[in-house]
C-alpha positions as CSV (number, residue, x, y, z in Angstrom):
1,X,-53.1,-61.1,7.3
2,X,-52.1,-58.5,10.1
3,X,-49.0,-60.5,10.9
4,X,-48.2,-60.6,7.2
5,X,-48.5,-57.1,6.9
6,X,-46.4,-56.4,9.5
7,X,-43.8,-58.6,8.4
8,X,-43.9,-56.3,5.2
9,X,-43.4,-53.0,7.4
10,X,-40.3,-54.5,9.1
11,X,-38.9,-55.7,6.3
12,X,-39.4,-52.3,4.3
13,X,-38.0,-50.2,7.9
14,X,-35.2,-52.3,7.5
15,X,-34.4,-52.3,4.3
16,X,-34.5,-48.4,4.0
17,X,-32.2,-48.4,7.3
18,X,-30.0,-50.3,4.9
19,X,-30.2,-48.4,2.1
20,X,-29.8,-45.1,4.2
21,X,-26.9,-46.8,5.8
22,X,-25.0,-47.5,2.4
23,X,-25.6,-44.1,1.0
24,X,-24.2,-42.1,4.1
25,X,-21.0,-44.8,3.5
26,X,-20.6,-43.8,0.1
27,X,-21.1,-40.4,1.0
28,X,-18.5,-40.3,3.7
29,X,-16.1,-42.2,1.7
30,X,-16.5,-39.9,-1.7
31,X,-15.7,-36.8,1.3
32,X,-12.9,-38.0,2.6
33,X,-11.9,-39.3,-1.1
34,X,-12.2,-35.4,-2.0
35,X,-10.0,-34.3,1.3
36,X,-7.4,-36.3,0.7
37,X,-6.9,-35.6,-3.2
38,X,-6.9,-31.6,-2.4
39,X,-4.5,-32.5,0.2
40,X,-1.9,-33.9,-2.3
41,X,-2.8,-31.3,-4.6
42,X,-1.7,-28.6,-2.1
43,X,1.3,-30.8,-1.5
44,X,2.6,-31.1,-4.9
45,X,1.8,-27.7,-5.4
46,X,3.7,-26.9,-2.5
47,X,6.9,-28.5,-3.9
48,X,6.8,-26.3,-7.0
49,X,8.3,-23.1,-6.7
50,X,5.7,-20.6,-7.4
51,X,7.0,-17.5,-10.4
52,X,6.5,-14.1,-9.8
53,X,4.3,-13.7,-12.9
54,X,1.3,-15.3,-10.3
55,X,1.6,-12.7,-7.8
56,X,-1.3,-11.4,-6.5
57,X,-1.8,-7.9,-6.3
58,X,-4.7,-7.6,-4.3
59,X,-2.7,-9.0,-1.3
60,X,-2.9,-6.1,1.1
61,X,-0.5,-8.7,4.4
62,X,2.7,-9.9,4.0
63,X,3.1,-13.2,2.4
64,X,5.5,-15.9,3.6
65,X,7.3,-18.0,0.4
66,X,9.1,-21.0,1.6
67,X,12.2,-22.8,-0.1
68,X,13.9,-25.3,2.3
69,X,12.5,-23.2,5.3
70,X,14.1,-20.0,4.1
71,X,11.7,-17.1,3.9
72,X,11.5,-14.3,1.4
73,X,8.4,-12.3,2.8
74,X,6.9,-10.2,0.3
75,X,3.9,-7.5,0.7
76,X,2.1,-8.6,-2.7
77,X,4.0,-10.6,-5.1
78,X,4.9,-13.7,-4.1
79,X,8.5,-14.8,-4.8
80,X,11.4,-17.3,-3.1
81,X,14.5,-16.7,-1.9
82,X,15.9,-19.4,-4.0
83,X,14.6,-17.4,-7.2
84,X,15.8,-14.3,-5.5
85,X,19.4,-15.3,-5.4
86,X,19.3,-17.1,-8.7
87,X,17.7,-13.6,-10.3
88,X,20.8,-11.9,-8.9
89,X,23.5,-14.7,-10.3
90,X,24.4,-15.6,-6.2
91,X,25.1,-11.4,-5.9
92,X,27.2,-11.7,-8.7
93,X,29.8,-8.4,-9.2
94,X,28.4,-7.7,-12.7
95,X,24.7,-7.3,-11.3
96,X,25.7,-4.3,-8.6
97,X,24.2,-1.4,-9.3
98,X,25.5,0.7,-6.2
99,X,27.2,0.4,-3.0
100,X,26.3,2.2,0.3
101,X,27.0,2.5,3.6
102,X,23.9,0.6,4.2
103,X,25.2,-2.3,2.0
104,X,24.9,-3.5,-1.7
105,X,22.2,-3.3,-4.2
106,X,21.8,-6.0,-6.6
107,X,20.5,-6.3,-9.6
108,X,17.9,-9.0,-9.8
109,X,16.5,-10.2,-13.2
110,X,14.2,-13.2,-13.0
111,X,12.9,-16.0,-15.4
112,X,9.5,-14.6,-15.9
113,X,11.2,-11.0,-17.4
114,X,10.8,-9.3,-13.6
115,X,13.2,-7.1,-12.6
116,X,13.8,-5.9,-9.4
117,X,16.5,-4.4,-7.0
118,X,18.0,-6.5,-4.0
119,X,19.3,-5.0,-1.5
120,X,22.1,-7.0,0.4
121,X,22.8,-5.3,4.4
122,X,26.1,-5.8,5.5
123,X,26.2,-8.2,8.8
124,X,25.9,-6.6,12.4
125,X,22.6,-5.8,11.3
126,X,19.3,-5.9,13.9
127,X,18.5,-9.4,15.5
128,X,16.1,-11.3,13.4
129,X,12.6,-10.4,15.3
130,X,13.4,-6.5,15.9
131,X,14.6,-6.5,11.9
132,X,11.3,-8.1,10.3
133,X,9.8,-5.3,13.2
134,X,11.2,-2.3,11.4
135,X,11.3,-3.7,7.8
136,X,7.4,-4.0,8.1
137,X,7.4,-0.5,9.4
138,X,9.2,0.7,6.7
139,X,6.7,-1.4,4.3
140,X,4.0,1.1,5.1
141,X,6.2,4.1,4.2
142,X,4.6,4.7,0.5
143,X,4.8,8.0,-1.8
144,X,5.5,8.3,-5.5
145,X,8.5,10.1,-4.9
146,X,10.3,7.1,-2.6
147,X,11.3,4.0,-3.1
148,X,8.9,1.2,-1.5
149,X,9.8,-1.3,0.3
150,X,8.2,-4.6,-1.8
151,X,9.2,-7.1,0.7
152,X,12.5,-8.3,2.8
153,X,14.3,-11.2,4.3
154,X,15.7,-12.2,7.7
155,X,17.5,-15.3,8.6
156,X,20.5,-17.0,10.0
157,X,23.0,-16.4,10.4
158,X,23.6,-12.4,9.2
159,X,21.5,-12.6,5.4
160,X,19.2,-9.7,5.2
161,X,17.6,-8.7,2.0
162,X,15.6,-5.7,1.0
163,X,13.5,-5.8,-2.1
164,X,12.3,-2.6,-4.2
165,X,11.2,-1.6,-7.6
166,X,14.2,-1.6,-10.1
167,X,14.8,1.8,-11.4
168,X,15.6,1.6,-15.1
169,X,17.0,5.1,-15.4
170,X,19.9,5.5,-13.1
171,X,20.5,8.1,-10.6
172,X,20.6,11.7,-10.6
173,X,24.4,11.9,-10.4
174,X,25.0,10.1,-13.9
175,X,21.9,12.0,-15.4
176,X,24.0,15.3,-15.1
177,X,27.3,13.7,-15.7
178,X,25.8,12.8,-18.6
179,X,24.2,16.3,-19.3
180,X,27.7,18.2,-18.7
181,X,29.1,16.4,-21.0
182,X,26.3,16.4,-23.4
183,X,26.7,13.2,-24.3
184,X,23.5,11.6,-23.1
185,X,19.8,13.6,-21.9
186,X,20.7,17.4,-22.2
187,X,18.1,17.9,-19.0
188,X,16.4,21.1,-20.2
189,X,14.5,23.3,-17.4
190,X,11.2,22.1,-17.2
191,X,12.8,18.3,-16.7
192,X,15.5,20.0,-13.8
193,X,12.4,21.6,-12.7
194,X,10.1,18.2,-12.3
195,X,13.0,16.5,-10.6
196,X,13.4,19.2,-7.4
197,X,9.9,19.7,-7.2
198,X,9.8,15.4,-7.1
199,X,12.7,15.6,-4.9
200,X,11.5,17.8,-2.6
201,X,7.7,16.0,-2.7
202,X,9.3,13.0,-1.5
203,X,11.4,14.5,1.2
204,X,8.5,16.9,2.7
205,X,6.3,13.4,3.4
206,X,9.2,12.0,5.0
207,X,9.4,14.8,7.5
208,X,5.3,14.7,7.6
209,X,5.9,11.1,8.8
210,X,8.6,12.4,11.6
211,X,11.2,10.6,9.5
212,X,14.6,12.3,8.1
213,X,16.6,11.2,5.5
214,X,20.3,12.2,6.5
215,X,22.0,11.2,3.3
216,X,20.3,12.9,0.3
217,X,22.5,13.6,-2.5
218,X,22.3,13.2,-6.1
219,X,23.1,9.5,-6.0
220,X,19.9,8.7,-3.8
221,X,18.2,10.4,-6.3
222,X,16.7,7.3,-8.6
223,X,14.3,7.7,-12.0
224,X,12.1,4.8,-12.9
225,X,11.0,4.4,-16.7
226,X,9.4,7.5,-16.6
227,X,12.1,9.6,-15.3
228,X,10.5,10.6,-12.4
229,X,12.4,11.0,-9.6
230,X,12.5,8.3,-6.4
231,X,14.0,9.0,-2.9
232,X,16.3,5.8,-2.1
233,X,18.3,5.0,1.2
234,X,16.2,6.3,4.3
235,X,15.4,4.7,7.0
236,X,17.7,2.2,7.1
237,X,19.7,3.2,10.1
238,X,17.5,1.5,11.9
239,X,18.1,-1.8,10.2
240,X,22.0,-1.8,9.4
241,X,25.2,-0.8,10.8
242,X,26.8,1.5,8.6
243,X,29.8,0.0,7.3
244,X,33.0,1.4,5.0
245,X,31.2,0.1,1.4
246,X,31.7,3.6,0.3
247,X,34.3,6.2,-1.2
248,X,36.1,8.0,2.0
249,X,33.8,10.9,0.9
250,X,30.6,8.8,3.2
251,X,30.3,10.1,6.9
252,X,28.4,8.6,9.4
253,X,26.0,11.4,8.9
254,X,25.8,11.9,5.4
255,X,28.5,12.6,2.6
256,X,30.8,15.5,2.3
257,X,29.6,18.8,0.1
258,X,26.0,17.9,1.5
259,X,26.2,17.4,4.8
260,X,25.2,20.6,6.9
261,X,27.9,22.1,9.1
262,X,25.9,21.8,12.2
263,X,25.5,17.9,11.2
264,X,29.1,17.8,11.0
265,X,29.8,19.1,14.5
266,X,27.2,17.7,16.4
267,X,27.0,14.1,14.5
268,X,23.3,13.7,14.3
269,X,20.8,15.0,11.5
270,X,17.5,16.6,12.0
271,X,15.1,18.0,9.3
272,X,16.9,20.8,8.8
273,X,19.6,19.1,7.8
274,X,17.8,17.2,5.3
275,X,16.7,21.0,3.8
276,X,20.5,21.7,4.2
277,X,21.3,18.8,1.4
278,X,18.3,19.4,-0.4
279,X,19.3,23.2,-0.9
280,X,22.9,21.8,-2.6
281,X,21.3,19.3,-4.5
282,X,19.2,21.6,-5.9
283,X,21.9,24.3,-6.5
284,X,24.1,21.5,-8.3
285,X,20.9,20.5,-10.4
286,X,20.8,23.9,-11.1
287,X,24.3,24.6,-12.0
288,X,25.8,21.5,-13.0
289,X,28.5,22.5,-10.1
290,X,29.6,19.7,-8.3
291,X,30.2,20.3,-4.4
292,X,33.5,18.7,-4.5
293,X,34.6,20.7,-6.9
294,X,35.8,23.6,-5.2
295,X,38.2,23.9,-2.5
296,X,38.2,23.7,1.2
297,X,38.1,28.0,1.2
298,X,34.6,28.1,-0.8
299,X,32.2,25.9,-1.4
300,X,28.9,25.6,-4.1
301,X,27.2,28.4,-2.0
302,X,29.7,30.8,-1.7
303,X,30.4,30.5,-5.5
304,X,26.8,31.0,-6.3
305,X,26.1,34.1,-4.3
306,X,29.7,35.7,-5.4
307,X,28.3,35.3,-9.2
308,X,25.2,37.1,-8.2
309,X,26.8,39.4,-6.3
310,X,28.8,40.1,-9.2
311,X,25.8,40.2,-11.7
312,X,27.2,37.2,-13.8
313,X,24.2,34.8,-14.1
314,X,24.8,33.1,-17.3
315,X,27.9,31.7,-15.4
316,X,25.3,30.4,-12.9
317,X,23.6,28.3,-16.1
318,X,24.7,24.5,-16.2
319,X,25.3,24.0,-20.6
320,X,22.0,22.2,-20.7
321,X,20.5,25.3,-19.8
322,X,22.0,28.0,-22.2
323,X,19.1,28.1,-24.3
324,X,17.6,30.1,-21.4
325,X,16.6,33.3,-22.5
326,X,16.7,35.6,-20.4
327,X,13.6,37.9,-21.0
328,X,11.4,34.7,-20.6
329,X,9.3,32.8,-17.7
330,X,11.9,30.3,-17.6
331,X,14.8,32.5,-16.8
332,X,12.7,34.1,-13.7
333,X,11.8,30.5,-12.6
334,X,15.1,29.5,-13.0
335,X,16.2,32.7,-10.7
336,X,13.8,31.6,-8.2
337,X,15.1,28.2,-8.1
338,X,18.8,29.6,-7.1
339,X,17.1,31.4,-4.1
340,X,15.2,28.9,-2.9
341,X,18.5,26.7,-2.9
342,X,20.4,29.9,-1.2
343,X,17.6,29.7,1.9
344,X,17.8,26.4,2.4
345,X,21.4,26.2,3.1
346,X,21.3,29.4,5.4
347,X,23.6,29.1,8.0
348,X,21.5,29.3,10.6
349,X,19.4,26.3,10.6
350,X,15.9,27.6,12.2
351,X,16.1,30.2,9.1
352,X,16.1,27.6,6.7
353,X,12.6,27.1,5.5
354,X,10.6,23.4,5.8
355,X,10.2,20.8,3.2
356,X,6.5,22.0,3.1
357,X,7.4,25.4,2.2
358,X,9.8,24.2,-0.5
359,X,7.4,22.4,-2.0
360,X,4.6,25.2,-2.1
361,X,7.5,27.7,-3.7
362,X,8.6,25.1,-6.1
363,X,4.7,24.4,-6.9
364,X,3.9,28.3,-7.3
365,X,7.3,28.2,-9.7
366,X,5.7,26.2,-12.8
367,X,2.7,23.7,-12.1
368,X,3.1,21.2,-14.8
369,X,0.6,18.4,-15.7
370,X,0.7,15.4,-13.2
371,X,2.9,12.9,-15.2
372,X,2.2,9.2,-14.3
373,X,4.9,7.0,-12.7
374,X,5.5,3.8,-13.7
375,X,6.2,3.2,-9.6
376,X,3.5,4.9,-8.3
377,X,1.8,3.4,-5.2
378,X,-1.8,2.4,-4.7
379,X,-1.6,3.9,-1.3
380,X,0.3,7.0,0.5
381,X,0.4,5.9,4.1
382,X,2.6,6.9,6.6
383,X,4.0,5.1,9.0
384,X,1.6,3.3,11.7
């Protein structure tokens, strides 16, 4: 009996050895079973080119889309450079919306209804590692008032691609073209007003980052569905070599009529400059005067002071402005405008006042209710 019973034992040992044997095989086979159908998965999905609509927006790196080894890094959506140059028709003429000395901007429409701008730099630009360098520095440059970089692309032999928000609404330029003619938005005082004060917003954290502009004019001036105003075009010197893509009226340190004088002699721009240009801008906001329209004797300043001087301040009044009467708020805001345009352009440039200081003025002039912005970033970070 006791061999018998311990026939049974072995037999049962074994057979669960067996058992246990067969089930880890199953086990390990339905695992790697598993493995390799995620890893065709990943592979076919890989092949697919993925749309813009599946972006995710809580993405907070850079994200590296490949088509054919070609790379369209984006900070949160997540789009290819093959869509990218399809959504612009191959940088077709018809989809250009402006043309810089830092290169062409495209317009870029894609299938899923997204709409963005591309920015094409001319070639000479920075090798490939220093450019993906400063683009991602520029990435972390974020205000309401400016136009954020979304994303960018580097490769050989000389593409390099910049991508922002689209701005719907033009620039400031054609907004008062527009306006003079009144043909178009008649841009009343409390819009003109919104626009400096966003102007100058933008500019001020610029200079709070130890970054200048050195172009502003009314053309960098962009308005997203909203209307609210968007710094375009700084920082770029650091990525491009300015080329001839613009009228003869482009400088290498800014454009004529906005340029400051000292700019002009010394050929480099400092934050004063940038309250130089933003002094004219706002005096042709103001006015409607363009700075190329007077001659090489006078200028937008001189005009303005001599009609002051002179006690003719409805000939300071852009048409749009008219209505203005002139025992109201608006009319004294209005006034204060024109001399906070006069001190910025002051000769001497240590007497012209910061961006900060703008601000606070143009703040104290009429504090209206915070407006959303349909390009309004999460985040306000400066650069690291």
């Amino acid at each position: 009996m006791g061999n018998k019973k311990n026939k049974l034992i072995l037999f049962i040992a074994v057979a669960a050895s067996g058992i246990l044997l067969m089930v880890s095989c199953c086990c390990f086979y339905v695992y790697s079973f598993l493995r390799w159908r995620e890893k065709v998965k990943s592979g076919a999905a890989g092949e697919k080119k993925p749309s813009p609509a599946r972006a995710s927006s809580k993405s907070s790196g850079g994200r590296r889309s490949s088509e054919n080894g070609l790379k369209l890094i984006m900070f949160n959506d997540k789009i290819t450079l093959a869509e990218t140059i399809e959504a612009t028709r191959q940088f077709d003429e018809e989809n250009v919306l402006s043309r810089t000395r830092h290169g062409v901007v495209f317009k870029a429409c894609y299938n899923d209804g997204m709409v963005l701008a591309i920015r094409r730099l001319p070639n000479g630009s920075l090798a490939e590692n220093m450019f993906r360098k400063e683009a991602e520095s520029l990435g972390r440059v974020k205000h309401r008032n400016l136009t954020v970089l979304r994303g960018y692309y580097a490769g050989s032999p000389d593409l390099r691609l910049l991508v922002y928000d689209y701005m719907p609404n033009g620039n400031l330029a054609t907004l008062l073209q527009e306006a003079s003619h009144q043909d178009g938005h008649v841009l009343n005082w409390p819009m003109r007003h919104l626009i400096a004060l966003g102007i100058a917003r933008g500019l001020s954290f610029l200079h709070a980052a130890s970054m200048v502009h050195g172009d502003l004019k009314p053309q960098n001036v962009l308005f997203d569905a909203d209307f609210e105003a968007h710094l375009s075009d700084f920082g770029l010197d650091k990525l491009t070599v300015a080329t001839a893509t613009e009228p003869s009226t482009s400088t290498s340190v800014g454009t004529l009529g906005y340029v400051s004088p000292e700019s002009t002699l010394t050929g480099e721009v400092t934050k004063q400059s940038d309250v130089y240009s933003f002094g004219i801008v706002l005096l042709e906001l103001l006015t409607g005067k363009r700075p190329v329209m007077f001659t090489q004797d006078e200028d937008i300043v001189k005009w303005v002071k001599r009609q002051l001087q002179r006690g003719q301040i409805s000939e300071l009044l852009e048409p749009g402005l008219l209505e203005l009467d002139p025992e109201s708020s608006e009319w004294e805001e209005f006034l204060l405008g024109i001399k906070v345009g006069l001190l910025c352009t002051a000769p001497v440039p240590l007497d012209r006042p910061t961006m900060a200081d703008i601000v606070f003025m143009l703040e104290g002039c009429r504090v209206g209710p915070d407006i959303p912005s349909s390009a309004d970033p999460t985040s306000h970070h400066s650069p690291a």
